[in-house]
Predicted model as a PDB file, atoms N, CA, C, CB and O in Angstrom, pLDDT in the B-factor column:
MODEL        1                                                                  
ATOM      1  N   UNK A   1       6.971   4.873  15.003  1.00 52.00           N  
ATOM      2  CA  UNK A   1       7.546   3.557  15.281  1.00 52.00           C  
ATOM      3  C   UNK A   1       8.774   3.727  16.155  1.00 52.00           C  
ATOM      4  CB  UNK A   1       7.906   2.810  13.967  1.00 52.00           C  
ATOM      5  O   UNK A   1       9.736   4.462  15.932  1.00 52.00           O  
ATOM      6  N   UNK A   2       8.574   2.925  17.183  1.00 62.00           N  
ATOM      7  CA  UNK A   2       9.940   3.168  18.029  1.00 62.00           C  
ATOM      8  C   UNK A   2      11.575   2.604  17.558  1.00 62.00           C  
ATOM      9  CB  UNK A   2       9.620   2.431  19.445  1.00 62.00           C  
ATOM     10  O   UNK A   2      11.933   2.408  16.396  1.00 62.00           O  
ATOM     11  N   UNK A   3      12.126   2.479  18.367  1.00 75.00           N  
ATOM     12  CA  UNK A   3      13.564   1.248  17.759  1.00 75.00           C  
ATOM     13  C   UNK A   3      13.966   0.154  18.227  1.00 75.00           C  
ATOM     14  CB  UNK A   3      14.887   1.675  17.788  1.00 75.00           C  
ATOM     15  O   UNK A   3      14.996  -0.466  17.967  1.00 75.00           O  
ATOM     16  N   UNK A   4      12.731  -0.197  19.272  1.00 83.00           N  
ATOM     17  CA  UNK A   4      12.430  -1.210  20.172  1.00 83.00           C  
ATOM     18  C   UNK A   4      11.777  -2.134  20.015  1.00 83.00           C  
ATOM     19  CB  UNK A   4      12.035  -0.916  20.993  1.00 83.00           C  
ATOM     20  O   UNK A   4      11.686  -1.892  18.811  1.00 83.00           O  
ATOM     21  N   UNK A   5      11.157  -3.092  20.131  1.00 87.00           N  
ATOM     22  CA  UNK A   5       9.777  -3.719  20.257  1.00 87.00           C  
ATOM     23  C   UNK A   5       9.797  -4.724  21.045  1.00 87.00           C  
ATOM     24  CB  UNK A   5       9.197  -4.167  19.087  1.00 87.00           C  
ATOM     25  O   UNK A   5      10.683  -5.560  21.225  1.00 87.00           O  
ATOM     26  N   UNK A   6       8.416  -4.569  21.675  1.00 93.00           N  
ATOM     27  CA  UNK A   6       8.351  -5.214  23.149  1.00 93.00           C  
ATOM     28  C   UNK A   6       7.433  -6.391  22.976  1.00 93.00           C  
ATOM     29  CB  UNK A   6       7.735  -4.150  24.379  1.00 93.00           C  
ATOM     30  O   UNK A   6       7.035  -6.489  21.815  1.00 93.00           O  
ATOM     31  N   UNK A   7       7.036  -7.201  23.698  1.00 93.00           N  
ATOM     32  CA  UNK A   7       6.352  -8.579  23.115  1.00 93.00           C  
ATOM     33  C   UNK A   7       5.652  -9.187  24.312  1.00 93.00           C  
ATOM     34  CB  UNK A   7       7.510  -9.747  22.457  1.00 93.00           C  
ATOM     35  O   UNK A   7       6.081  -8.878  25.424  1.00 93.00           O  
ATOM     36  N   UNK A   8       4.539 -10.084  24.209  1.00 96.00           N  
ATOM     37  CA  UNK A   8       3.857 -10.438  24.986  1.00 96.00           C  
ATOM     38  C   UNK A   8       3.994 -12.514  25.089  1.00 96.00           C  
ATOM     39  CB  UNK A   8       2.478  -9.618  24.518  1.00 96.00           C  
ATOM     40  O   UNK A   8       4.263 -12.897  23.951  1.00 96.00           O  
ATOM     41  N   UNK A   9       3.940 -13.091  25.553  1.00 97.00           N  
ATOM     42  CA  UNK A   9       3.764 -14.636  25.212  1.00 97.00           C  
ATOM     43  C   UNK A   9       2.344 -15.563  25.688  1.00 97.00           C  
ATOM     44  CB  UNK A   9       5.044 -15.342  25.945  1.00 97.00           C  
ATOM     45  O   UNK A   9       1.940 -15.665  26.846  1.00 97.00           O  
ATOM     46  N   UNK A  10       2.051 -15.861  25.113  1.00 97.00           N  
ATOM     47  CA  UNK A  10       1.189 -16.598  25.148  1.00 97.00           C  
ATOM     48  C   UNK A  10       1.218 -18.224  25.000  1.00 97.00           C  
ATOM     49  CB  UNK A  10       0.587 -16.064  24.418  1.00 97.00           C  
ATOM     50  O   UNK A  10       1.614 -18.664  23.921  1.00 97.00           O  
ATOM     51  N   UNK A  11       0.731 -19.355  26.253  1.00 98.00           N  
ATOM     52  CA  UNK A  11       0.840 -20.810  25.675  1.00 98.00           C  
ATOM     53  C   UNK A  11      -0.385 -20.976  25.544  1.00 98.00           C  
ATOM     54  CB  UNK A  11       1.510 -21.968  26.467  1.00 98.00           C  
ATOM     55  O   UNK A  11      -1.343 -20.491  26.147  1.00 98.00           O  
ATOM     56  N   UNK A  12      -0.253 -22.138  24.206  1.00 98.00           N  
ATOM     57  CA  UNK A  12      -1.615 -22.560  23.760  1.00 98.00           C  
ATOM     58  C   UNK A  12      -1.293 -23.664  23.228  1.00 98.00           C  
ATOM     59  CB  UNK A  12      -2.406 -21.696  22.839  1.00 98.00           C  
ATOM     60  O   UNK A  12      -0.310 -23.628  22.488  1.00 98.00           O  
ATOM     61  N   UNK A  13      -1.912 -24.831  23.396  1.00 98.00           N  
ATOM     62  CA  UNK A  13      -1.408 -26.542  22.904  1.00 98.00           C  
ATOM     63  C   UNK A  13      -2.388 -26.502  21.812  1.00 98.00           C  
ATOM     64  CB  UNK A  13      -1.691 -28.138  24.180  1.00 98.00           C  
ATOM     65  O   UNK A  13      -3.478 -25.943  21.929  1.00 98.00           O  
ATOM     66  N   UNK A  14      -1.966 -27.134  20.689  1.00 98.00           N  
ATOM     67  CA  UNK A  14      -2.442 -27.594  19.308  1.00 98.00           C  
ATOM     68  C   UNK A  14      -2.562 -29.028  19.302  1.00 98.00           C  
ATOM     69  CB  UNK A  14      -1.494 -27.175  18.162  1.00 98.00           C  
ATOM     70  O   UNK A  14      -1.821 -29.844  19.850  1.00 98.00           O  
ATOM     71  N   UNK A  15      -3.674 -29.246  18.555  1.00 97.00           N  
ATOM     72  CA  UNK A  15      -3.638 -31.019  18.410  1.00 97.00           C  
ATOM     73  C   UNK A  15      -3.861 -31.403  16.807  1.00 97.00           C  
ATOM     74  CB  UNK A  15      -5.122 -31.871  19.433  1.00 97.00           C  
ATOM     75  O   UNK A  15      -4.022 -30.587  15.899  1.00 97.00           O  
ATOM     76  N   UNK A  16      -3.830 -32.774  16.693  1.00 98.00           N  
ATOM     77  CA  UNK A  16      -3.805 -33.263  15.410  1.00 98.00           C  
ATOM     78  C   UNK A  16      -4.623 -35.076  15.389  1.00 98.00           C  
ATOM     79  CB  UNK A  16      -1.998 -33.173  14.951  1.00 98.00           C  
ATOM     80  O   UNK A  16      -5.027 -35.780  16.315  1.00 98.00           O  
ATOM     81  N   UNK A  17      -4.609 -35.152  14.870  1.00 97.00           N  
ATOM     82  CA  UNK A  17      -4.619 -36.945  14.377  1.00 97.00           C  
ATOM     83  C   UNK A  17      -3.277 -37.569  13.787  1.00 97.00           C  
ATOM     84  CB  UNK A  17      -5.788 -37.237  13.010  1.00 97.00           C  
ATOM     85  O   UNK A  17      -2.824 -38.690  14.022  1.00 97.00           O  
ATOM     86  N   UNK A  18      -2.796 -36.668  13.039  1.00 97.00           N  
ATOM     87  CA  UNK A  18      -1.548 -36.447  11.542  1.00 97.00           C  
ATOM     88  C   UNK A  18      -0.608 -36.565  11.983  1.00 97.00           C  
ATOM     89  CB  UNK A  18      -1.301 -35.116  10.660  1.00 97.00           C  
ATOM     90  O   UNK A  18       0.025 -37.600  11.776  1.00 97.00           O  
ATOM     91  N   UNK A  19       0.026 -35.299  12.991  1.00 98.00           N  
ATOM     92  CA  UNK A  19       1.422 -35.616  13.092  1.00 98.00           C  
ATOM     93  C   UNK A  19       1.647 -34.257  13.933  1.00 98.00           C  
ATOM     94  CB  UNK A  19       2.328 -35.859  11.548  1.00 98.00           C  
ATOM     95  O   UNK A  19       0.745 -33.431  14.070  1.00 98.00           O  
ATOM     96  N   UNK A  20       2.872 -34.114  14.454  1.00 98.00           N  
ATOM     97  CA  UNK A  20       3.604 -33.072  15.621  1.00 98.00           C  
ATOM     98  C   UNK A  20       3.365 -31.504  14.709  1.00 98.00           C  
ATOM     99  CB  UNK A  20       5.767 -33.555  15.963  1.00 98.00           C  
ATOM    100  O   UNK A  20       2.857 -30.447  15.085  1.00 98.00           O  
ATOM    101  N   UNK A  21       4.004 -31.926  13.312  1.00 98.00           N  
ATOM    102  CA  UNK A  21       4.048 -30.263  12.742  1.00 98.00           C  
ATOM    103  C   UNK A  21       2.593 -29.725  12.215  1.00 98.00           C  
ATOM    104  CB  UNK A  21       5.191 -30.105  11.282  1.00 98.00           C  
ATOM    105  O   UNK A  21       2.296 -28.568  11.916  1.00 98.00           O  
ATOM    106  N   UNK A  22       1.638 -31.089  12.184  1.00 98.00           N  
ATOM    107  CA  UNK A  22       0.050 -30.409  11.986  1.00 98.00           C  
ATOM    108  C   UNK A  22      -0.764 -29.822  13.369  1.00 98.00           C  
ATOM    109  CB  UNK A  22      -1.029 -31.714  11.345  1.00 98.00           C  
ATOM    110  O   UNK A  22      -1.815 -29.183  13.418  1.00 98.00           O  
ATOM    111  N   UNK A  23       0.072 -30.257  14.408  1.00 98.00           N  
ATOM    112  CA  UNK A  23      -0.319 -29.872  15.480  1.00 98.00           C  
ATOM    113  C   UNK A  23       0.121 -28.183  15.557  1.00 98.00           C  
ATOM    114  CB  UNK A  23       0.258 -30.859  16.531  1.00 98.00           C  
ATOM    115  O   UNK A  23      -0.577 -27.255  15.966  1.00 98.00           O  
ATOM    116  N   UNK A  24       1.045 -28.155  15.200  1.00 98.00           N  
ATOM    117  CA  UNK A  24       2.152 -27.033  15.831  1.00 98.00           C  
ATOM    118  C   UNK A  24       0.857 -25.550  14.727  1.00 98.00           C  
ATOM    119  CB  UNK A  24       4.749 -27.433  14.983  1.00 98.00           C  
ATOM    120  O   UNK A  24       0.235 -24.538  15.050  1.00 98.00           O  
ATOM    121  N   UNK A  25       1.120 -26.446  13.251  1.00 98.00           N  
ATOM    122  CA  UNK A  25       0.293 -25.751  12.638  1.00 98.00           C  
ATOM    123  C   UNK A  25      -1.265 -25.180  13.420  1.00 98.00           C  
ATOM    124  CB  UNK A  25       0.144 -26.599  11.511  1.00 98.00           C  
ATOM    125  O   UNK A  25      -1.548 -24.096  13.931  1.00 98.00           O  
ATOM    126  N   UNK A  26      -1.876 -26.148  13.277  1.00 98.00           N  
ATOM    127  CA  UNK A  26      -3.066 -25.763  13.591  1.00 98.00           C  
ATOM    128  C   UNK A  26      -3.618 -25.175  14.957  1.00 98.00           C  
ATOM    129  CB  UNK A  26      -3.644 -26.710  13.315  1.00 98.00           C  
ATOM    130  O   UNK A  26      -4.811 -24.889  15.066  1.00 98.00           O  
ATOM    131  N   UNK A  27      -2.465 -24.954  16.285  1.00 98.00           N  
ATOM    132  CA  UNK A  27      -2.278 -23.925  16.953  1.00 98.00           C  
ATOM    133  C   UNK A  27      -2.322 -22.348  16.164  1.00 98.00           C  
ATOM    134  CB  UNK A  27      -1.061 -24.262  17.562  1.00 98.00           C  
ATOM    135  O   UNK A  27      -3.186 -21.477  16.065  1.00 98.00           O  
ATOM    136  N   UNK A  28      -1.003 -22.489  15.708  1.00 98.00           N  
ATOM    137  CA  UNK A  28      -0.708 -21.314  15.082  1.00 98.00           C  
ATOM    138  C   UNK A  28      -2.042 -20.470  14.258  1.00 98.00           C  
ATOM    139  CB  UNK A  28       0.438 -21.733  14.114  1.00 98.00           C  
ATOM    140  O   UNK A  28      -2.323 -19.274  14.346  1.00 98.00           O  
ATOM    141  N   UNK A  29      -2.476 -21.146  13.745  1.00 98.00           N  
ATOM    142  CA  UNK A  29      -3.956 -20.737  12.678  1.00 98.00           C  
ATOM    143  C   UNK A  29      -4.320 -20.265  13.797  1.00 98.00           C  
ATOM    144  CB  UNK A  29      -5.160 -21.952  11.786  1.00 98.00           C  
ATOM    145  O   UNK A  29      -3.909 -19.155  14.135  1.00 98.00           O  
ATOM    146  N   UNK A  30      -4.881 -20.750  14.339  1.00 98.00           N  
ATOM    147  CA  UNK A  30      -6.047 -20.382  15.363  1.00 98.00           C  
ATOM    148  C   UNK A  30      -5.557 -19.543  16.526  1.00 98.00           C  
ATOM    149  CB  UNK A  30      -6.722 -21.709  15.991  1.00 98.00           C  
ATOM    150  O   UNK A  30      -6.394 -19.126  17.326  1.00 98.00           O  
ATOM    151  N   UNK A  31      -4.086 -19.220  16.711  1.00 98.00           N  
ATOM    152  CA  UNK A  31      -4.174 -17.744  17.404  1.00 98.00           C  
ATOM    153  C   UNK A  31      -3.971 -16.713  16.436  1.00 98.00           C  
ATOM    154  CB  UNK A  31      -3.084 -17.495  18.548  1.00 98.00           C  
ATOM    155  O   UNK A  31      -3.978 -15.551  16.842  1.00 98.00           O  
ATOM    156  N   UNK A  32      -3.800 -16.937  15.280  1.00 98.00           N  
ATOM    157  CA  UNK A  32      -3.678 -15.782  13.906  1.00 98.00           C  
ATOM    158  C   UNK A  32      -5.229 -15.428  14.073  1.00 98.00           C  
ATOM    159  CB  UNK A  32      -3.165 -16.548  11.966  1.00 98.00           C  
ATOM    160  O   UNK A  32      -5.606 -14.260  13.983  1.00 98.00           O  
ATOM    161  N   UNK A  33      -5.899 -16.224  14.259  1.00 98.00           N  
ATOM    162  CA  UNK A  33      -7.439 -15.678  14.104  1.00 98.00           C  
ATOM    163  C   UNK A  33      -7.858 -14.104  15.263  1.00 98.00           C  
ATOM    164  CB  UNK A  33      -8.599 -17.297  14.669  1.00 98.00           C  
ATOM    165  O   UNK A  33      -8.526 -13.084  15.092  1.00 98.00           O  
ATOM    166  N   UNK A  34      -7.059 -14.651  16.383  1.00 97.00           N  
ATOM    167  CA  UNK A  34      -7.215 -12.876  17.124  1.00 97.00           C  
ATOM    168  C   UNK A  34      -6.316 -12.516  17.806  1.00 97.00           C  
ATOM    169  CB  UNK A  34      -8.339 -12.513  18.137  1.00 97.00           C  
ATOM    170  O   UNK A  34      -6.552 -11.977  18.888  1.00 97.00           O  
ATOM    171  N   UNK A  35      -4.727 -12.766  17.250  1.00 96.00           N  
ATOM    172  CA  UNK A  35      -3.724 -12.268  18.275  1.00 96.00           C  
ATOM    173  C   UNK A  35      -3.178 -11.667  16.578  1.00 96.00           C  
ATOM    174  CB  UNK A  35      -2.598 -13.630  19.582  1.00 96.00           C  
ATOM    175  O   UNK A  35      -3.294 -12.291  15.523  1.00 96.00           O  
ATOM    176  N   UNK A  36      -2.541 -10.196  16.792  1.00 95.00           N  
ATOM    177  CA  UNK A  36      -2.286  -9.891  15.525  1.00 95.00           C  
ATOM    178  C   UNK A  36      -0.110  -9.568  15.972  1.00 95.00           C  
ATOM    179  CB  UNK A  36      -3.636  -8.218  14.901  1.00 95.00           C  
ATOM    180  O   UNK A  36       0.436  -9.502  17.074  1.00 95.00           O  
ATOM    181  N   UNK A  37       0.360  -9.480  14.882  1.00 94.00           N  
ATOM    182  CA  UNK A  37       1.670  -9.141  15.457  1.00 94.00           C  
ATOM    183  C   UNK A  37       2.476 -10.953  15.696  1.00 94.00           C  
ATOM    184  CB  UNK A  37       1.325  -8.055  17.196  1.00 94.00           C  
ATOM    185  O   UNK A  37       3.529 -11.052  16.326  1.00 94.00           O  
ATOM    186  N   UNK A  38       1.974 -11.851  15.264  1.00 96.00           N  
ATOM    187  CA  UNK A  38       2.640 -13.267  15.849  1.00 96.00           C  
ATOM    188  C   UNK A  38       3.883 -12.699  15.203  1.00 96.00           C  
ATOM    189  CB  UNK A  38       2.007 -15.053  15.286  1.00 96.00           C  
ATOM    190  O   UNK A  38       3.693 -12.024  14.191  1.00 96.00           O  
ATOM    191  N   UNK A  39       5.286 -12.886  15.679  1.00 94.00           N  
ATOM    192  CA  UNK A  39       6.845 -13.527  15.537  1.00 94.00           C  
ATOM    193  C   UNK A  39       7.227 -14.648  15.389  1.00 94.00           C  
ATOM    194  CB  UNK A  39       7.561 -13.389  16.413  1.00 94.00           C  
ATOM    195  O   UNK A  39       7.761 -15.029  14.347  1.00 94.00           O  
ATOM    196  N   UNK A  40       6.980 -15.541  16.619  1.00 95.00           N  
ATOM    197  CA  UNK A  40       7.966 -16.457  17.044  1.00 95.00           C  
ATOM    198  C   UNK A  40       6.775 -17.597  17.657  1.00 95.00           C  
ATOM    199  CB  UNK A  40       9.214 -15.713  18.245  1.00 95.00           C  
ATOM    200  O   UNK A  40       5.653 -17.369  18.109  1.00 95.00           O  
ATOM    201  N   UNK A  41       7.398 -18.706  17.500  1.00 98.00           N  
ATOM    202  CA  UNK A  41       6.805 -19.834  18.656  1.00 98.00           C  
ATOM    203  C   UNK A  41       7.920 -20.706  19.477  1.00 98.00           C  
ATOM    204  CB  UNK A  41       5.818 -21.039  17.833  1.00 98.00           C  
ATOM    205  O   UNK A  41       9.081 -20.774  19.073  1.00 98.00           O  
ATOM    206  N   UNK A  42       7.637 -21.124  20.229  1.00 98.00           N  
ATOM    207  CA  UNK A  42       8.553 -22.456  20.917  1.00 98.00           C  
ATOM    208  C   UNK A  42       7.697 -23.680  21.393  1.00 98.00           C  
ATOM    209  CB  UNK A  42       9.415 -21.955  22.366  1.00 98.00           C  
ATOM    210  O   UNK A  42       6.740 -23.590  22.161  1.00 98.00           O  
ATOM    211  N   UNK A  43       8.197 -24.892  20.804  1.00 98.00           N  
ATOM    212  CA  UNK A  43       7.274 -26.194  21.552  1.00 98.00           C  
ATOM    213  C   UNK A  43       8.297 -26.323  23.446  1.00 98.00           C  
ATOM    214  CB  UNK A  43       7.578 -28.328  20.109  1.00 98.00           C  
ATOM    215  O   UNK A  43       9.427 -26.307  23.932  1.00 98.00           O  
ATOM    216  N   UNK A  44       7.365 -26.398  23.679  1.00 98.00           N  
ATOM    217  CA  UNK A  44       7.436 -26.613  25.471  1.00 98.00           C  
ATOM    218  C   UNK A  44       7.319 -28.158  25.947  1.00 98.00           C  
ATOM    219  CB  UNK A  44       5.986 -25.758  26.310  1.00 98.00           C  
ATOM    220  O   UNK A  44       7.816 -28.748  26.906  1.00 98.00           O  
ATOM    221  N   UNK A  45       6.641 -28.492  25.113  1.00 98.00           N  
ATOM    222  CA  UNK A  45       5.850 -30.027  25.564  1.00 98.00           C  
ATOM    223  C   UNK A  45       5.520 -30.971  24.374  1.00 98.00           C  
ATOM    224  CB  UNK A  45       4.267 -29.754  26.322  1.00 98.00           C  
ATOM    225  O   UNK A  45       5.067 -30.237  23.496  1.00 98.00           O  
ATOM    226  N   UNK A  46       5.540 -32.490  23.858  1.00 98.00           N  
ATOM    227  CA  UNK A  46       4.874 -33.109  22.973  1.00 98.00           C  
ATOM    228  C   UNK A  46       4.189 -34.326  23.844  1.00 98.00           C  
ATOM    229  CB  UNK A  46       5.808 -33.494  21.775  1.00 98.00           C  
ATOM    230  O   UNK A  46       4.818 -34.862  24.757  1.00 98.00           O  
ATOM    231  N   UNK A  47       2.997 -34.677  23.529  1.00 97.00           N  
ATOM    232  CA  UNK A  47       2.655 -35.223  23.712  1.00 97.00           C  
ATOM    233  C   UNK A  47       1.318 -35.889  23.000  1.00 97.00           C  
ATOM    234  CB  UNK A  47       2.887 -34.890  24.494  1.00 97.00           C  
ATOM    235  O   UNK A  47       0.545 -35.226  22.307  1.00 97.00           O  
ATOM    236  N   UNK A  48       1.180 -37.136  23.245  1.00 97.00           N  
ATOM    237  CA  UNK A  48       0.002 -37.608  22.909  1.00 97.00           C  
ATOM    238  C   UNK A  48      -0.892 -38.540  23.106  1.00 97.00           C  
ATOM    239  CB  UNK A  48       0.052 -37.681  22.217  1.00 97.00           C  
ATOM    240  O   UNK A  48      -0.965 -38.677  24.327  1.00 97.00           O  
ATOM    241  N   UNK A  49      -1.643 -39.288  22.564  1.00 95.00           N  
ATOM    242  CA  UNK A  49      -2.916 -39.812  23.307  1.00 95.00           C  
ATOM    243  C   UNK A  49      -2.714 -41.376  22.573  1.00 95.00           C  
ATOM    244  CB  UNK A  49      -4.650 -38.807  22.906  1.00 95.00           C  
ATOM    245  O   UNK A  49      -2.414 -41.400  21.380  1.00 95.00           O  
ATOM    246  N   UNK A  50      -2.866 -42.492  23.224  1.00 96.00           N  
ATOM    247  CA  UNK A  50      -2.669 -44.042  22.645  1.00 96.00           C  
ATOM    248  C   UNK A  50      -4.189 -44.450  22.835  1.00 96.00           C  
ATOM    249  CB  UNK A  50      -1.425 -45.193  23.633  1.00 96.00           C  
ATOM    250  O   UNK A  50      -4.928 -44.257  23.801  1.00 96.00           O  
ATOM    251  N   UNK A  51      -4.448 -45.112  21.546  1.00 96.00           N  
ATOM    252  CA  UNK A  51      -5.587 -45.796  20.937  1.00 96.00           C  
ATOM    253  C   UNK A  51      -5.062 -46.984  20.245  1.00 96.00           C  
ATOM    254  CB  UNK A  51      -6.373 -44.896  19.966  1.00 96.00           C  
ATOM    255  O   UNK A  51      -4.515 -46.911  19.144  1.00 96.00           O  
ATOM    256  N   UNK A  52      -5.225 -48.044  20.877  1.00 97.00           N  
ATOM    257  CA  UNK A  52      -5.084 -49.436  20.396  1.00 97.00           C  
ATOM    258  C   UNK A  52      -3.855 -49.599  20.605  1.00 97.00           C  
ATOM    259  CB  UNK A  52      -5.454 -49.776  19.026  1.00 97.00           C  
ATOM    260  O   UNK A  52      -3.674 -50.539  19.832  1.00 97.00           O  
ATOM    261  N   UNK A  53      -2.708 -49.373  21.131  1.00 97.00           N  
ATOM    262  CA  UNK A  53      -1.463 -49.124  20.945  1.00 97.00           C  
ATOM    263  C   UNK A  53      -0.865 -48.362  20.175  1.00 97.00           C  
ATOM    264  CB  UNK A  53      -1.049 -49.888  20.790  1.00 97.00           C  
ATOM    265  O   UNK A  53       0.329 -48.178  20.414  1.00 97.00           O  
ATOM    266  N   UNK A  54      -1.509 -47.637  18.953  1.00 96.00           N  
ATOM    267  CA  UNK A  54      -0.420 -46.721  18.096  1.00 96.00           C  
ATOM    268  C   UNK A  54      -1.380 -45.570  18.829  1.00 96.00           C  
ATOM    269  CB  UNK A  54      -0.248 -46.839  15.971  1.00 96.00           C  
ATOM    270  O   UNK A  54      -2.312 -45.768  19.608  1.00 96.00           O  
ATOM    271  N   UNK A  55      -0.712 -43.953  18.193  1.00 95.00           N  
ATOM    272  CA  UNK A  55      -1.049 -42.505  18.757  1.00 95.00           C  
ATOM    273  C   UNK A  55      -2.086 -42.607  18.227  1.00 95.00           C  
ATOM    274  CB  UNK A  55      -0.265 -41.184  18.468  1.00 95.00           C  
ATOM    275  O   UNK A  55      -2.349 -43.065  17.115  1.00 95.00           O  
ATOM    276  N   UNK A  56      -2.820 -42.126  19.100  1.00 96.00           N  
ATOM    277  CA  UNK A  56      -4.382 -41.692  18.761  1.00 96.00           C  
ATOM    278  C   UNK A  56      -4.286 -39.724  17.791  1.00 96.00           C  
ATOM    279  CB  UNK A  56      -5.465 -41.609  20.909  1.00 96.00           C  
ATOM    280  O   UNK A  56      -4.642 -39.102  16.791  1.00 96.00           O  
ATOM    281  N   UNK A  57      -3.725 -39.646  18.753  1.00 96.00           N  
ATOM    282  CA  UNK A  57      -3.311 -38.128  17.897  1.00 96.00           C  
ATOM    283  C   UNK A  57      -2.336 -37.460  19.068  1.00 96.00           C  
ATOM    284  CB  UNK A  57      -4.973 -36.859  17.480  1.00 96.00           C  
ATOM    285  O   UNK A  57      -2.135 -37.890  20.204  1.00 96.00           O  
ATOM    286  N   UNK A  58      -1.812 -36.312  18.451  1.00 98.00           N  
ATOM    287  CA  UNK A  58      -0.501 -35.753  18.713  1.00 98.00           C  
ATOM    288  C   UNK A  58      -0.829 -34.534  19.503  1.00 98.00           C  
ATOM    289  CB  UNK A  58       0.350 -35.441  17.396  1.00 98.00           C  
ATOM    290  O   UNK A  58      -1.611 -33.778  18.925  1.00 98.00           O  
ATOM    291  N   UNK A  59      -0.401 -34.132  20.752  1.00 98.00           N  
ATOM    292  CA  UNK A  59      -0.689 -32.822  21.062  1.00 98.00           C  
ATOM    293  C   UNK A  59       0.767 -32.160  21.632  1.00 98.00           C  
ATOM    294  CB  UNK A  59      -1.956 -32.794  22.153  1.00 98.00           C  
ATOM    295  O   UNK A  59       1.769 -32.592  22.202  1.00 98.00           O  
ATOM    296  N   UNK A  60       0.275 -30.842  21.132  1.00 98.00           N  
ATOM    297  CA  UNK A  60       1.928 -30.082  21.170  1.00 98.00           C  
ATOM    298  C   UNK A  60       1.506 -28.520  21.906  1.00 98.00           C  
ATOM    299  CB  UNK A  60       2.805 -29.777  19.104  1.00 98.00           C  
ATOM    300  O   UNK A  60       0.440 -27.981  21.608  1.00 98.00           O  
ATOM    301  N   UNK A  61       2.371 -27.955  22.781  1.00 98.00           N  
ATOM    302  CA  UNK A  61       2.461 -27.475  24.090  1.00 98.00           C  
ATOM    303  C   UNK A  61       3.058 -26.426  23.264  1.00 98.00           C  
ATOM    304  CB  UNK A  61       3.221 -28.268  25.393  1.00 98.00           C  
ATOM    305  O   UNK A  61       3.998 -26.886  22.616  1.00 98.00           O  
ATOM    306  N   UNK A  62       2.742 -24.518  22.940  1.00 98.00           N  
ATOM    307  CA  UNK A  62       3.512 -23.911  22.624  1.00 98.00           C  
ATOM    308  C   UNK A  62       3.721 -22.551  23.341  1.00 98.00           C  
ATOM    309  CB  UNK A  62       3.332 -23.941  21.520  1.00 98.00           C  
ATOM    310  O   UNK A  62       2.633 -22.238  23.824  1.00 98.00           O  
ATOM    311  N   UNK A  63       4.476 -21.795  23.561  1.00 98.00           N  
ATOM    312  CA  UNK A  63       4.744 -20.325  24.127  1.00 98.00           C  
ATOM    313  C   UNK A  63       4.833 -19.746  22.116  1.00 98.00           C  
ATOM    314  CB  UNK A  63       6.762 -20.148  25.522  1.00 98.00           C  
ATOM    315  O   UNK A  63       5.695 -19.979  21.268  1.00 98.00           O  
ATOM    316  N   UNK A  64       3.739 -19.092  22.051  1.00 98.00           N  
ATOM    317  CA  UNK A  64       3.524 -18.119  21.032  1.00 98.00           C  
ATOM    318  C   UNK A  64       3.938 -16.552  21.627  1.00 98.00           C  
ATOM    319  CB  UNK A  64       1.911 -18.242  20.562  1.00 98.00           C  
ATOM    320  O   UNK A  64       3.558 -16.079  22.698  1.00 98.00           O  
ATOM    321  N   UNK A  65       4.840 -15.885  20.598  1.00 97.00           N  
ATOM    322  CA  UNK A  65       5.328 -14.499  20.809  1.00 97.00           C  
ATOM    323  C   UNK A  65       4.691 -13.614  19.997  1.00 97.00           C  
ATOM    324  CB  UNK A  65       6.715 -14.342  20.602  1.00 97.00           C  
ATOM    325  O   UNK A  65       4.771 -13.978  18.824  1.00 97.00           O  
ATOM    326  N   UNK A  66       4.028 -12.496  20.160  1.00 96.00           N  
ATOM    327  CA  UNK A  66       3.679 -11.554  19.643  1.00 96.00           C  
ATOM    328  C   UNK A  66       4.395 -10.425  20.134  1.00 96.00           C  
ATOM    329  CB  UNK A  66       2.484 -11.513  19.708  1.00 96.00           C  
ATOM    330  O   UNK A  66       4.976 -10.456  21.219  1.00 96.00           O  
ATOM    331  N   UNK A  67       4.376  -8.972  19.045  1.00 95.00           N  
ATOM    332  CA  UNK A  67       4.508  -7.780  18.969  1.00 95.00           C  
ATOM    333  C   UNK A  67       3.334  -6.750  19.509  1.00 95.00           C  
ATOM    334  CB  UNK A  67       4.796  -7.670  17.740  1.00 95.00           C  
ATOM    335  O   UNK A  67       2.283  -6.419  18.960  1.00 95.00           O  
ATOM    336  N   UNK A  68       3.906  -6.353  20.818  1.00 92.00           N  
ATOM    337  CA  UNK A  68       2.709  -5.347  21.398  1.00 92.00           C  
ATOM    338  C   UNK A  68       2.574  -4.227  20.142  1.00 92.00           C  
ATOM    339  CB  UNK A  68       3.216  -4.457  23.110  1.00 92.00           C  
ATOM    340  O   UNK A  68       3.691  -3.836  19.802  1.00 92.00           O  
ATOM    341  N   UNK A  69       1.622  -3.702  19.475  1.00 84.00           N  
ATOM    342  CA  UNK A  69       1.103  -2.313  18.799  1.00 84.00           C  
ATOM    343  C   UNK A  69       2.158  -1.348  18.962  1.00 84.00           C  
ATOM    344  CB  UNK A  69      -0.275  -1.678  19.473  1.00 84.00           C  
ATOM    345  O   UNK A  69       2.439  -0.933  20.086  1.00 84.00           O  
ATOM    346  N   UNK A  70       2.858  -0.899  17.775  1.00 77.00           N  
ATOM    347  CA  UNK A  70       2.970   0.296  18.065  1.00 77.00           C  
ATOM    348  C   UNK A  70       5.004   0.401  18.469  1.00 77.00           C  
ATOM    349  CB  UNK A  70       1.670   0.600  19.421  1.00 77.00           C  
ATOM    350  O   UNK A  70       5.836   1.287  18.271  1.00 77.00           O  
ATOM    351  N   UNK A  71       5.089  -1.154  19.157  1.00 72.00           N  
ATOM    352  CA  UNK A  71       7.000  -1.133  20.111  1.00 72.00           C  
ATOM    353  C   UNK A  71       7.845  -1.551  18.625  1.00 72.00           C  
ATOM    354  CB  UNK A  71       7.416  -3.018  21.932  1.00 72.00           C  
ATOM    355  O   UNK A  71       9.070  -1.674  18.626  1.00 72.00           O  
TER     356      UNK A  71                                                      
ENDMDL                                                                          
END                                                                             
């Protein structure tokens, strides 16, 4: 193990029906499924979609940080 660790970023937008933090969530799940090493996230962007006048659902914009193997 070094005394360093070096990191890669990745954006990936999450969506919902529910709300901003089920969005944020259900990004997150789904790069746990094949990015191993997650740290950190940052929202970049919120946004969302209007149906009838209220939000249709919520979509959220993230830079996900991972740990390269090994740094």
């Amino acid at each position: 193990m070094s005394d360093h660790h070096t990191y890669k970023k990745v954006e990936v937008v999450g969506s919902s029906k529910n709300s901003i933090d089920e969005a944020i969530n259900n990004a997150l799940t789904e790069c746990a499924k094949s990015i191993r090493n997650l740290d950190w996230f940052e929202v970049l962007e919120t946004r969302g979609h209007i149906e009838g006048g209220r939000v249709g659902h919520y979509q959220v914009t993230l830079k996900v940080g991972f740990r390269i193997s090994e740094s």
